[in-house]
TIVONU-390209 format. One line per field, with one value per residue (C-alpha): residue in one letter; y negated, x, z. Coordinates in steps of 0.02 Angstrom, whole numbers. Layout:
resn: A,...
py: Y,...
px: X,...
pz: Z,...
end
This chain:
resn: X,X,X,X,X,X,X,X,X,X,X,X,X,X,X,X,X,X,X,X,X,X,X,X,X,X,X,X,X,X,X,X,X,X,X,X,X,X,X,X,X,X,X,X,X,X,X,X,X,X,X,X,X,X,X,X,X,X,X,X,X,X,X,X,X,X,X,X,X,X,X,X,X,X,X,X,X,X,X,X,X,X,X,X,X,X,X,X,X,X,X,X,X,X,X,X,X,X,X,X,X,X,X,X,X,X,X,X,X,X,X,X,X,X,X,X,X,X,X,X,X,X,X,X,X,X,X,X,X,X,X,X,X,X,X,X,X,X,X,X,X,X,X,X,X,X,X,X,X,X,X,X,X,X,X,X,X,X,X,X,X,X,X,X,X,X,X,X,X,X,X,X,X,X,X,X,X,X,X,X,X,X,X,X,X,X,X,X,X,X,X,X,X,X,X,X,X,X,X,X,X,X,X,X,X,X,X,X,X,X,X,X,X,X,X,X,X,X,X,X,X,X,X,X,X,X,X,X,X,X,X,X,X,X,X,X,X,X,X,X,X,X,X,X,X,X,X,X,X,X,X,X,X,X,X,X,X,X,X,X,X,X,X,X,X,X,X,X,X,X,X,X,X,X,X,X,X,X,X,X,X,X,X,X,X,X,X,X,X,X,X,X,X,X,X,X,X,X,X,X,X,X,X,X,X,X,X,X,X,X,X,X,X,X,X,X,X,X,X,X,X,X,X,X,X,X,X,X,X,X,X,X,X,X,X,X
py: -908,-964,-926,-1105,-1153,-1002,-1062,-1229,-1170,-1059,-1201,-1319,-1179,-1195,-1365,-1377,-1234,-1349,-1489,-1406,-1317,-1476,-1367,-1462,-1381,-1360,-1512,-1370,-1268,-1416,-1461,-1264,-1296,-1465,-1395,-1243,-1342,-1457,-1318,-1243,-1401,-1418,-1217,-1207,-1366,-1320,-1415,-1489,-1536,-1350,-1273,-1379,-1323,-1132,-1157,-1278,-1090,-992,-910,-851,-685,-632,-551,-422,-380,-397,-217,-157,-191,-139,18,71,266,272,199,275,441,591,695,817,693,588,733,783,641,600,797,859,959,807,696,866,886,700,694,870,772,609,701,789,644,554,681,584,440,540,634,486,388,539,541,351,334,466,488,670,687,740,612,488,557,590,389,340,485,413,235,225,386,373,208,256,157,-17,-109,-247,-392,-567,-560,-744,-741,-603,-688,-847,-780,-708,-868,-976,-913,-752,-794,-616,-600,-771,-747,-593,-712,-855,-755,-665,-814,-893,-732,-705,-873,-873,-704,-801,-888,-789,-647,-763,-677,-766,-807,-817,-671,-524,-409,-277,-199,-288,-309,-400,-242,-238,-96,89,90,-67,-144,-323,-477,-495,-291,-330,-460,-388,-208,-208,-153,-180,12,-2,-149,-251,-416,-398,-309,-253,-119,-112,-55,8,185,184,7,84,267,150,35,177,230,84,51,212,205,21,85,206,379,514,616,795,787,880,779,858,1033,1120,1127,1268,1299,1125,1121,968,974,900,755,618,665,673,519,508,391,223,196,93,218,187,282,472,449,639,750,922,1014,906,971,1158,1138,1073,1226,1166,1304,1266,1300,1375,1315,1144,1073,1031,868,800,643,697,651,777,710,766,754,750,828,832,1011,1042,951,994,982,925,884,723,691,543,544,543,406,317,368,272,120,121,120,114,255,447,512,434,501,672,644,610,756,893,813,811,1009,1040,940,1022,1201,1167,1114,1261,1369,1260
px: -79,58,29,61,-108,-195,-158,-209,-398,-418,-392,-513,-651,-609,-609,-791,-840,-779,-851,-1027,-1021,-964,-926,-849,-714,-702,-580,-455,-465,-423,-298,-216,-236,-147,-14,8,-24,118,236,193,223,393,477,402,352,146,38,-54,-196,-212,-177,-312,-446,-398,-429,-591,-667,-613,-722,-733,-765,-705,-899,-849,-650,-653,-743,-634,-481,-535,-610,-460,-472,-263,-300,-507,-515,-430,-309,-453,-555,-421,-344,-538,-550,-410,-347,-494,-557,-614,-431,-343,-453,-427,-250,-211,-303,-195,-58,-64,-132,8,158,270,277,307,438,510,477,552,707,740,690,726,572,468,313,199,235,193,41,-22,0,-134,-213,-240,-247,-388,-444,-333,-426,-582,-576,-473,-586,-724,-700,-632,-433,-435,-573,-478,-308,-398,-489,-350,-233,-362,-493,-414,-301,-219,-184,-142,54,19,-133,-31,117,1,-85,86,123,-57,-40,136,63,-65,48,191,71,-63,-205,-359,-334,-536,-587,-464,-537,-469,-454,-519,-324,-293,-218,-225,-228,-225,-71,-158,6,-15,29,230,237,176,301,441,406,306,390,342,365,263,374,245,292,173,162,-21,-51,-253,-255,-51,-31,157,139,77,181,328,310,266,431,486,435,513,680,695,632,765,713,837,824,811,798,627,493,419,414,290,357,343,388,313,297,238,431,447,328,477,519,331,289,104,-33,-59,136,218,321,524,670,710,781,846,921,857,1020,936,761,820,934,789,684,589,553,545,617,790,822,833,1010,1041,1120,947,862,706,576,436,272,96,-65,-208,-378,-551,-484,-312,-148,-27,174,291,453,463,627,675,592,419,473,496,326,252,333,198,76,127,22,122,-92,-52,104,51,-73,21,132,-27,-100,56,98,-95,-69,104,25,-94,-3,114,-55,-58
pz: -1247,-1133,-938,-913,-1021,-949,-783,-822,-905,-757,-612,-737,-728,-517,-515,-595,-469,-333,-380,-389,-229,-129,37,189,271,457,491,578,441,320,429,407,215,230,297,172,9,79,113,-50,-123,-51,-71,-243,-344,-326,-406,-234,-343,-442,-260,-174,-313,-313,-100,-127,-193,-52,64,245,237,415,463,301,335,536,560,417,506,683,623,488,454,508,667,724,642,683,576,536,480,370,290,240,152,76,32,-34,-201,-269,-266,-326,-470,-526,-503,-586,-732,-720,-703,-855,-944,-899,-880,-972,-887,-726,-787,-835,-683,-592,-710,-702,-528,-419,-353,-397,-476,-319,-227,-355,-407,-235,-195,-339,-267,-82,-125,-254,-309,-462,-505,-471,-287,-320,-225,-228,-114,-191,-161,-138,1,100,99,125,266,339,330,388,504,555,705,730,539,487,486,361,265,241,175,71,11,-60,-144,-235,-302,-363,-438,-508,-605,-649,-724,-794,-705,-632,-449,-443,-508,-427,-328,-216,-27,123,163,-6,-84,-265,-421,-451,-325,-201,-185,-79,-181,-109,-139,-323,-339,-261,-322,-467,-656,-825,-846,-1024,-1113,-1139,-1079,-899,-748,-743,-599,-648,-829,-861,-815,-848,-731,-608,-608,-643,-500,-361,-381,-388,-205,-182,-228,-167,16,9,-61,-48,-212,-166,3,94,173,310,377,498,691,818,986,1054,1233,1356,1402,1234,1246,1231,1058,976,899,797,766,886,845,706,615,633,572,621,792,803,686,651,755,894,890,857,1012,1094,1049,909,777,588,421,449,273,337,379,563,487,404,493,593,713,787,726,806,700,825,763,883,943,900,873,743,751,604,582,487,387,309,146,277,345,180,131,278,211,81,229,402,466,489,450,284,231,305,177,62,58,80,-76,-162,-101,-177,-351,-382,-337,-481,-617,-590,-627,-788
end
């Protein structure tokens, strides 16, 4: 069946649904949707009357996503607490086993792409618990939401929005019936719709991009993300710091900041006083990152490759997080 038709059945089944429900919208909101069906309209050739169904089913679902937001584990919790969860028997044990289920595809991904084989696996590791976590809220609700009744996010919900239902169309899926994060992240990897369009590969040949049920999809596309973000094949990632004084409180950087490019280099933190690997060349990008936990703070020395990593998520907790479960997952498939 042609994506076209499929669209066209799917926004029939919608229209019905609207039709039943008969819900009023709140004349600003409508007014909101006005103005993005028109501007769809206009930068894409949208069907106003498919668009205006698809929307007719969306829901508020601010009183669910709101606390979500406001109490996100890479903004509330500590570094104790986040690496707990997130590096943790549990996740090592599941991605030793997609790893070797899968070791092909990451050796290829690593071959084409750049990118290694930790890292990768560590990714679908943190997001969803190598599948196990993708999600359950409506997609449609939460960008809707978000575009529409969500003041501080709408910029992000409207973007969103336009790229779920271009999605929609270009991979034939059901704008309806996704479901993924409370930020509208989707699949084994949660990429957000413009991510998946932008980003996402049809690693497998098959004629789709599907990041639920494609392994090689979703391996594929990680590293993707990866090498379009600007990975540096066989370059470290991070490296424990020593030496950190309060002199050296300019340099840190750590969580409550947006994550931006190495502003030092590591010659400038060893000149500064900073102890770490002396393997690492004095000409490598770096930035000295704290991890705060309830009774200690640790010290790293972020390169550029860490940096990339928070590109995925914009949170130096995550990529920390990343790397640990990626140092665990590569320690046991060397035991075999």
């Amino acid at each position: 069946m042609k994506r076209s038709r499929l669209l066209s059945l799917l926004l029939c089944t919608a229209l019905l649904g609207a039709c039943a429900t008969g819900t009023a919208k709140d004349p600003a909101v409508q007014t909101r949707i006005d103005a993005f069906v028109t501007d769809m309209v206009k930068r894409h050739g949208s069907d106003a009357t498919q668009l205006r169904t698809i929307l007719a089913q969306g829901r508020n679902v601010e009183d669910i996503i709101r606390p979500k937001f406001e109490g996100a584990a890479e903004t509330s919790w500590t570094w104790g607490r986040y690496r707990q969860v997130f590096v943790n028997p549990s996740r090592i044990e599941n991605g030793t086993r997609f790893w070797k289920e899968h070791k092909g595809l990451f050796e290829r991904a690593e071959r084409e792409l750049g990118v290694p084989q930790p890292i990768l696996a560590a990714i679908v590791g943190v997001e969803t618990n190598y599948g196990r976590r993708p999600g359950k809220i409506r997609v449609l609700d939460v960008l809707y939401t978000q575009a529409f009744h969500y003041p501080e996010r709408a910029k992000f919900g409207r973007k969103e929005l336009e790229a779920f239902l271009l999605l929609a169309t270009e991979e034939g899926v059901d704008p309806l019936q996704v479901r993924g994060s409370y930020a509208g992240a989707m699949g084994q990897p949660q990429f957000i719709p413009s991510s998946y369009r932008g980003y996402a590969v049809d690693f497998d040949g098959d004629g789709r991009r599907d990041l639920w049920g494609s392994e090689a999809d979703v391996i594929g596309s990680v590293a993707n993300y990866f090498k379009r973000h600007g990975w540096r094949p066989g370059e470290p990632i991070a490296a424990p710091a020593n030496g950190v004084q309060a002199r050296h409180a300019e340099l840190i950087v750590g969580r409550g900041q947006k994550p931006q490019p190495p502003a030092h280099t590591v010659g400038e933190l060893r000149k500064a006083s900073i102890q770490m690997d002396p393997a690492l060349a004095d000409s490598l990008d770096a930035d000295l990152v704290a991890l705060d936990s309830d009774d200690h703070r640790e010290h790293w020395v972020g390169l550029h490759n860490f940096y990339v990593i928070t590109r995925y998520n914009h949170s130096y907790f995550y990529a920390m997080a990343v790397y640990q479960l990626s140092l665990e997952l590569a320690a046991r498939m060397e035991e075999g």
